[in-house]
C-alpha positions as a Markdown table, in Angstrom:
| # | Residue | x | y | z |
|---|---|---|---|---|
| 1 | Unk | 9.8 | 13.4 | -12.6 |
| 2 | Unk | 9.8 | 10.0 | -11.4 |
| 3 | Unk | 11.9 | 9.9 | -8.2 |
| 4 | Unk | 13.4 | 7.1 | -9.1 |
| 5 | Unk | 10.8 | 4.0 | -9.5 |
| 6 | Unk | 12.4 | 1.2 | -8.8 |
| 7 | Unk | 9.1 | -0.5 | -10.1 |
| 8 | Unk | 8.8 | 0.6 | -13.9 |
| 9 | Unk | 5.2 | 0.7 | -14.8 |
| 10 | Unk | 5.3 | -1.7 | -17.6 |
| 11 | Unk | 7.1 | -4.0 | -15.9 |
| 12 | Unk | 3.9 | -4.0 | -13.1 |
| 13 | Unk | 1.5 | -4.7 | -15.9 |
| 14 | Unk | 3.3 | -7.8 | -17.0 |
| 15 | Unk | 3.7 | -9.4 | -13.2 |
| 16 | Unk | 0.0 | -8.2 | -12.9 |
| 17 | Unk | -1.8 | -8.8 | -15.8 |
| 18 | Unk | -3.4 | -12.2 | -13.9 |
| 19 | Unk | -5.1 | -11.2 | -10.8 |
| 20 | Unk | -5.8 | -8.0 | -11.6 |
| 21 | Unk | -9.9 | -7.5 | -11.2 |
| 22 | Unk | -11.6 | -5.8 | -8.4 |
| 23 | Unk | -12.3 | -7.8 | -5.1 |
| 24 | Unk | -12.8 | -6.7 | -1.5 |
| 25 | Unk | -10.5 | -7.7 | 0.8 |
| 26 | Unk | -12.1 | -9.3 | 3.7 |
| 27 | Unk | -13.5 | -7.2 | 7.0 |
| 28 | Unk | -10.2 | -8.4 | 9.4 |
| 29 | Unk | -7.5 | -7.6 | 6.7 |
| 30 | Unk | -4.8 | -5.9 | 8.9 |
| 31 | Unk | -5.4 | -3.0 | 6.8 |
| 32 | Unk | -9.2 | -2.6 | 6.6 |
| 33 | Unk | -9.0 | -2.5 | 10.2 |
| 34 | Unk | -6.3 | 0.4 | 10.2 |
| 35 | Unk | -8.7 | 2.4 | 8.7 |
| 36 | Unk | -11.7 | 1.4 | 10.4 |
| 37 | Unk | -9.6 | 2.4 | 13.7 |
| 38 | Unk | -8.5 | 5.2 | 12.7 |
| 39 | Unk | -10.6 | 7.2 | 10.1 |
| 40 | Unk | -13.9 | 8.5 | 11.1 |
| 41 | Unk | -16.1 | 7.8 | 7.8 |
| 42 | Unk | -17.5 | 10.0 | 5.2 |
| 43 | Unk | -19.4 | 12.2 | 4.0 |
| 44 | Unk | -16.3 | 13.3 | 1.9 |
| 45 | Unk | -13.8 | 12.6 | -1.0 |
| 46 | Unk | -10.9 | 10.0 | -0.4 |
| 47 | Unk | -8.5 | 9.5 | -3.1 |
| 48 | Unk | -6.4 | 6.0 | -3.3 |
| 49 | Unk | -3.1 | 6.0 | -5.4 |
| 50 | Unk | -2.1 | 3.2 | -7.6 |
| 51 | Unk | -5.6 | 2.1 | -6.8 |
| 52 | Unk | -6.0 | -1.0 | -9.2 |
| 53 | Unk | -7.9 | -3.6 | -8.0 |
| 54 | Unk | -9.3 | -1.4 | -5.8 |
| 55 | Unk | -9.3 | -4.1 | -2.9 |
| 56 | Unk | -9.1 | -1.3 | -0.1 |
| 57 | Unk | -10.2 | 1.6 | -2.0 |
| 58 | Unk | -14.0 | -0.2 | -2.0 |
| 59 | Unk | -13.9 | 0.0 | 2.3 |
| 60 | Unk | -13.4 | 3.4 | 2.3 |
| 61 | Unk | -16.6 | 3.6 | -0.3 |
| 62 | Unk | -18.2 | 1.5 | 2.4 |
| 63 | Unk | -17.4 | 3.6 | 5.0 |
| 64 | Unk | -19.1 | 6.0 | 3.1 |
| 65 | Unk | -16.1 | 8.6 | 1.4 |
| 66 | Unk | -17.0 | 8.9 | -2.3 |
| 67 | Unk | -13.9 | 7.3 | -3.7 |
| 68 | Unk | -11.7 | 8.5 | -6.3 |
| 69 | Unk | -8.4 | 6.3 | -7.8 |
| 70 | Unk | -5.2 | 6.9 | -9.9 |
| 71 | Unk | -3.3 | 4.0 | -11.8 |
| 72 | Unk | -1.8 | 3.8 | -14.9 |
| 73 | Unk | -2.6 | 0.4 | -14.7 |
| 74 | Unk | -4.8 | -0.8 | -18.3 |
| 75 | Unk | -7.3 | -2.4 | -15.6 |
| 76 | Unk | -8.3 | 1.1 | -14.3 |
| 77 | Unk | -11.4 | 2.0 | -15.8 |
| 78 | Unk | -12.5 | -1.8 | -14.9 |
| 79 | Unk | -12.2 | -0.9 | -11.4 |
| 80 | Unk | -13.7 | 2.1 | -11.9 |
| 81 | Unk | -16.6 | 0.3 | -13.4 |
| 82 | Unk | -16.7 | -2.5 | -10.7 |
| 83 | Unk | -16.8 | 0.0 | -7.5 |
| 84 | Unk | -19.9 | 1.5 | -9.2 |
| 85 | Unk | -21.5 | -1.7 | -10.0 |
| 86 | Unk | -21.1 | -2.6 | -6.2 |
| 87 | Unk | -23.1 | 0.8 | -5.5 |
| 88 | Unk | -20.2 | 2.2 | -3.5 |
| 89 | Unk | -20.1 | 6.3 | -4.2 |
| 90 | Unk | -17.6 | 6.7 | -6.9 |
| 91 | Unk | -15.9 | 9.9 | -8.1 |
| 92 | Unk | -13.2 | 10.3 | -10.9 |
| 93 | Unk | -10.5 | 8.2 | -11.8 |
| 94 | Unk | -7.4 | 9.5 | -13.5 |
| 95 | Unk | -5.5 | 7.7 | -15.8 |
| 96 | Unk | -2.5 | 9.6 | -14.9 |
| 97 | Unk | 1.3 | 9.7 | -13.4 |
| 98 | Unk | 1.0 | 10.7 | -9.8 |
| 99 | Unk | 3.8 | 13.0 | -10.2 |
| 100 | Unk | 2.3 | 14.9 | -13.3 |
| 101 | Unk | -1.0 | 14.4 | -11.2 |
| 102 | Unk | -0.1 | 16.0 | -8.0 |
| 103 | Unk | 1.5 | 18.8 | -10.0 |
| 104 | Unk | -1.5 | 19.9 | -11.7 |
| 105 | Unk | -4.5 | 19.1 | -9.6 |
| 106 | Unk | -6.3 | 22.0 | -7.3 |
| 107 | Unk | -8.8 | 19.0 | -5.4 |
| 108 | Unk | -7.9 | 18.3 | -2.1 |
| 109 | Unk | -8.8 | 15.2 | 0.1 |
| 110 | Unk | -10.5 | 14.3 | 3.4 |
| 111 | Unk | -8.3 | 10.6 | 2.6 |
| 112 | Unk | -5.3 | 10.5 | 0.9 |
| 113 | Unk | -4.1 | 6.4 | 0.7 |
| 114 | Unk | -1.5 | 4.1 | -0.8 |
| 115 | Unk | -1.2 | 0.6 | -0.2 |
| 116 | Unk | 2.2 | -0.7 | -0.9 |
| 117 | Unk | 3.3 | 2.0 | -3.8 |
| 118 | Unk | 5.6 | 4.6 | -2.2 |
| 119 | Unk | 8.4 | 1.7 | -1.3 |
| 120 | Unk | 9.4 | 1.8 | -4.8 |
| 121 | Unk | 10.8 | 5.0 | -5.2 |
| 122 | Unk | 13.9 | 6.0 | -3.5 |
| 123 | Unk | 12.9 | 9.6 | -2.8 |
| 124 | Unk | 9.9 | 8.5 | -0.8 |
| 125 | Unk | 10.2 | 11.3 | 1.9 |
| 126 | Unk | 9.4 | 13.5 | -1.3 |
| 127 | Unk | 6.4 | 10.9 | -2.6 |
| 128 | Unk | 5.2 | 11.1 | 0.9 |
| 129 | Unk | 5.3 | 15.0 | 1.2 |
| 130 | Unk | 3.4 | 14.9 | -2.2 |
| 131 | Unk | 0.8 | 12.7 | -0.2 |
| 132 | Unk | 0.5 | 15.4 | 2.1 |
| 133 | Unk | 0.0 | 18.2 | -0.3 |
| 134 | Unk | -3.4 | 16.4 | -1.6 |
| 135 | Unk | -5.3 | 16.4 | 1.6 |
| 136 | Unk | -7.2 | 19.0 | 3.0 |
| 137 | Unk | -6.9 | 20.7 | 6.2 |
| 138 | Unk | -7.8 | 18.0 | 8.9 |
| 139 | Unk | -7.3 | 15.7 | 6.4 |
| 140 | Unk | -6.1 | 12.2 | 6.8 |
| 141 | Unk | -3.1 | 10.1 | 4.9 |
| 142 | Unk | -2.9 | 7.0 | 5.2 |
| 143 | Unk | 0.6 | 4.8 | 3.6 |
| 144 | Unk | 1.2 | 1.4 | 4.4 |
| 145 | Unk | 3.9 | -0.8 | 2.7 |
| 146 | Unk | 5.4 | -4.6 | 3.1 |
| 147 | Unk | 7.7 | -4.7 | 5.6 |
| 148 | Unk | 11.0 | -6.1 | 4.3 |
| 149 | Unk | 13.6 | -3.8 | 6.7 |
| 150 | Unk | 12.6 | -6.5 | 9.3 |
| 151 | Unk | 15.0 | -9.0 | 9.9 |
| 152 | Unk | 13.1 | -12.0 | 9.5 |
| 153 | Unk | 10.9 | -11.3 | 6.7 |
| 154 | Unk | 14.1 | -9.9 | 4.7 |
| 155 | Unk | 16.0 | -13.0 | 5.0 |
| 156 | Unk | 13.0 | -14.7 | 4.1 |
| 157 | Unk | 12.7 | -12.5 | 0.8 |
| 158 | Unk | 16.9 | -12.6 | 0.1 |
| 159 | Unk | 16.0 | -16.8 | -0.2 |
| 160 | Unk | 12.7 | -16.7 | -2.3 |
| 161 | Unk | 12.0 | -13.8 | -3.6 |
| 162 | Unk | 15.2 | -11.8 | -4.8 |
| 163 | Unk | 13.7 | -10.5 | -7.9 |
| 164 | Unk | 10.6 | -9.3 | -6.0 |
| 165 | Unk | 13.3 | -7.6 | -3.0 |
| 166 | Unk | 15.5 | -5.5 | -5.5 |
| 167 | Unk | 12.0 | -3.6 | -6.9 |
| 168 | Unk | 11.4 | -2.3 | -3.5 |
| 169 | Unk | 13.8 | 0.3 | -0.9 |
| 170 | Unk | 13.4 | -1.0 | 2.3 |
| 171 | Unk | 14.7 | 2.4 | 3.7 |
| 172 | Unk | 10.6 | 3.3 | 2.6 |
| 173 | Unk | 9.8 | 0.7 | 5.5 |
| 174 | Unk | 11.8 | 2.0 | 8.3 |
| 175 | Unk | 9.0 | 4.2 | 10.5 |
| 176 | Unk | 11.5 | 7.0 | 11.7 |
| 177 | Unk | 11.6 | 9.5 | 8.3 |
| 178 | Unk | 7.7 | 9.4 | 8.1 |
| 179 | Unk | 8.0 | 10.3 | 11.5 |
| 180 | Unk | 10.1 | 13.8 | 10.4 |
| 181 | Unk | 8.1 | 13.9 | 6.8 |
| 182 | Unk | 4.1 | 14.5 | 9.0 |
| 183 | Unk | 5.9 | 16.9 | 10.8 |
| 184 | Unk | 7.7 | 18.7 | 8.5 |
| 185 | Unk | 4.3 | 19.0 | 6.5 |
| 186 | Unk | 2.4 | 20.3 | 9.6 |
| 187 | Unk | 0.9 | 16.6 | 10.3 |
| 188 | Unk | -0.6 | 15.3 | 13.5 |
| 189 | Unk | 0.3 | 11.3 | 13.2 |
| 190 | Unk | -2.0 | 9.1 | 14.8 |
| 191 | Unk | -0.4 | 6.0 | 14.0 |
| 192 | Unk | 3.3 | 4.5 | 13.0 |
| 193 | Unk | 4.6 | 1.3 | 13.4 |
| 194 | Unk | 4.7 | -2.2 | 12.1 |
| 195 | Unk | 1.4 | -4.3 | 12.1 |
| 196 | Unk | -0.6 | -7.7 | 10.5 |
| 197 | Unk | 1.5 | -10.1 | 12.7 |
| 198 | Unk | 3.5 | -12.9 | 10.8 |
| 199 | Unk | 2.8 | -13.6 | 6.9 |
| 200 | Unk | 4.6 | -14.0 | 4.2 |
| 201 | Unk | 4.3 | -13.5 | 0.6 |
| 202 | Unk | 6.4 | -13.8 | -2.6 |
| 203 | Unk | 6.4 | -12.6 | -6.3 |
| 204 | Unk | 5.5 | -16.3 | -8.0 |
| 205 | Unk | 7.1 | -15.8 | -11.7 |
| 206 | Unk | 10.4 | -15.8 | -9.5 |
| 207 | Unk | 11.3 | -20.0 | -9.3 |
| 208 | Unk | 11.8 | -21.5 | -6.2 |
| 209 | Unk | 15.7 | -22.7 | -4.7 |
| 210 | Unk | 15.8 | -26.6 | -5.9 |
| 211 | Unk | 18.1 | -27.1 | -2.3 |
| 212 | Unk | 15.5 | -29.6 | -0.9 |
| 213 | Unk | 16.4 | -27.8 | 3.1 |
| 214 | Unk | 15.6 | -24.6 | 1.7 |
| 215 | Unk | 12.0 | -26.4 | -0.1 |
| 216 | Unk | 11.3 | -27.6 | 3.0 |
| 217 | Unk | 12.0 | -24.2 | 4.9 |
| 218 | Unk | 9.8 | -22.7 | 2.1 |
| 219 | Unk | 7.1 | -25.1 | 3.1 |
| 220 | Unk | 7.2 | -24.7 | 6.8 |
| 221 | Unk | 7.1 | -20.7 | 6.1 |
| 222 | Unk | 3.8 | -21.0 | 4.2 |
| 223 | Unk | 2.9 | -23.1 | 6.6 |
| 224 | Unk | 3.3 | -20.8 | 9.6 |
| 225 | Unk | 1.8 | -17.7 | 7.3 |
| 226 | Unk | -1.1 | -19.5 | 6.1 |
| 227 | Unk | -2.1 | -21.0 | 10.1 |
| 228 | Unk | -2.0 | -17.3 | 11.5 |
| 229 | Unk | 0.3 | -18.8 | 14.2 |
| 230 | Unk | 2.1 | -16.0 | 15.3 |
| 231 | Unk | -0.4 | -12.7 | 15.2 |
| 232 | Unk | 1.5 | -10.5 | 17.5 |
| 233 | Unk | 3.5 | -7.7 | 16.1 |
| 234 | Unk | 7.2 | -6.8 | 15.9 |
| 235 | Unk | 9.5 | -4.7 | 14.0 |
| 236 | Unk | 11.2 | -8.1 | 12.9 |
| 237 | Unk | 8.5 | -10.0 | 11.6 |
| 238 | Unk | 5.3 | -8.2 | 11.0 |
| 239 | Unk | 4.2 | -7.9 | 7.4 |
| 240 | Unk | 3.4 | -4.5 | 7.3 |
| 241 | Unk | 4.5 | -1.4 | 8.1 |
| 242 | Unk | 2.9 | 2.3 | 7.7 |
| 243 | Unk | 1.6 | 5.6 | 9.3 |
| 244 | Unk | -2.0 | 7.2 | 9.7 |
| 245 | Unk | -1.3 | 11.0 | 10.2 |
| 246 | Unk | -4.0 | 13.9 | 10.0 |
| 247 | Unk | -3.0 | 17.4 | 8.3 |
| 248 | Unk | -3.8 | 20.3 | 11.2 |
């Protein structure tokens, strides 16, 4: 059961196959400071899905969860073997399909986290739910995801990166149905909303427009994304989106 991936695996591993080893994202990466806001630090497991390069997973090592991954990406195991190098606490990593995955594990979770995978399925209230069902009781999910619903940054994304727009469901960005999903699944939420200020980012292998107003709106764009000059957050231009929610 696949509920729909809009982003076939193989396909991934071609777009991905440069850029694909383990780095840290930096200390004030809207993210990292999501969970450094919001999670209170090990002792205990955390579990990251589609976890490859393991650029967020290694902050919740080093906020002290023994941390566990699932990818089918071929770069797993090198993740796997670049956490431990780092000395962060490292658990198991599955080479497996989250759905087959979820359907056969017992373990549960103190951290259950996805960066940017469950926008491309189009049952995501049921990838979400599955989420839920992996963390303990008093157990913490955390999903984040780009946020094309926004006004601004889809427009932006409809001009430079179509290809890179049709592999996600922007109805996974709107906040509302995660809203109904934590509770339906007996989930305190903590957090929803959209964060990370103004950036933008596009999938590369897709070519630019050769319209010289639109090359020159391109450039301004990176411009503005790359000076941080406009930090504060709104559903129409903020990068990301996502939820924080603890299971009672």
């Amino acid at each position: 059961m696949a509920y729909n991936n809009l982003y076939p695996q193989e396909l991934w591993n071609a777009i991905h196959k440069e850029g694909s080893a383990f780095y840290l994202e930096s200390q004030d990466h809207p993210i990292v400071r999501k969970l450094h806001e919001f999670l209170p630090g090990g002792p205990g497991h955390a579990i990251e899905i589609g976890c490859c390069p393991g650029r967020f997973l290694g902050h919740l090592g080093l906020m002290g969860y023994t941390v566990h991954g699932l990818d089918l990406s071929p770069t797993l195991h090198d993740t796997a073997k670049a956490l431990a190098e780092a000395g962060l606490p490292c658990g198991q990593f599955h080479e497996k399909d989250f759905f087959d995955f979820c359907a056969k594990s017992r373990r549960r979770f103190a951290v259950v986290a996805s960066f940017g995978f469950i926008e491309h399925f189009i049952e995501f209230e049921k990838v979400f739910t599955l989420h839920c069902a992996l963390a303990k009781k008093k157990g913490f999910i955390v999903v984040t995801f780009p946020n094309y619903f926004g006004v601004l940054q889809y427009a932006l994304h409809s001009l430079f990166d179509a290809q890179g727009l049709a592999r996600h469901n922007r109805d996974a960005m709107r906040i509302e149905p995660y809203m109904k999903a934590a509770a339906a699944n007996n989930c305190e939420v903590l957090y929803a909303g959209y964060f990370g200020g103004f950036r933008f980012w596009r999938n590369k292998s897709e070519p630019l427009p050769e319209d010289p107003v639109l090359l020159a709106l391109h450039q301004g764009i990176q411009k503005l994304s790359a000076q941080r000059a406009l930090t504060q957050d709104a559903p129409e231009w903020s990068c990301l989106g996502g939820i924080v929610a603890r299971k009672r």
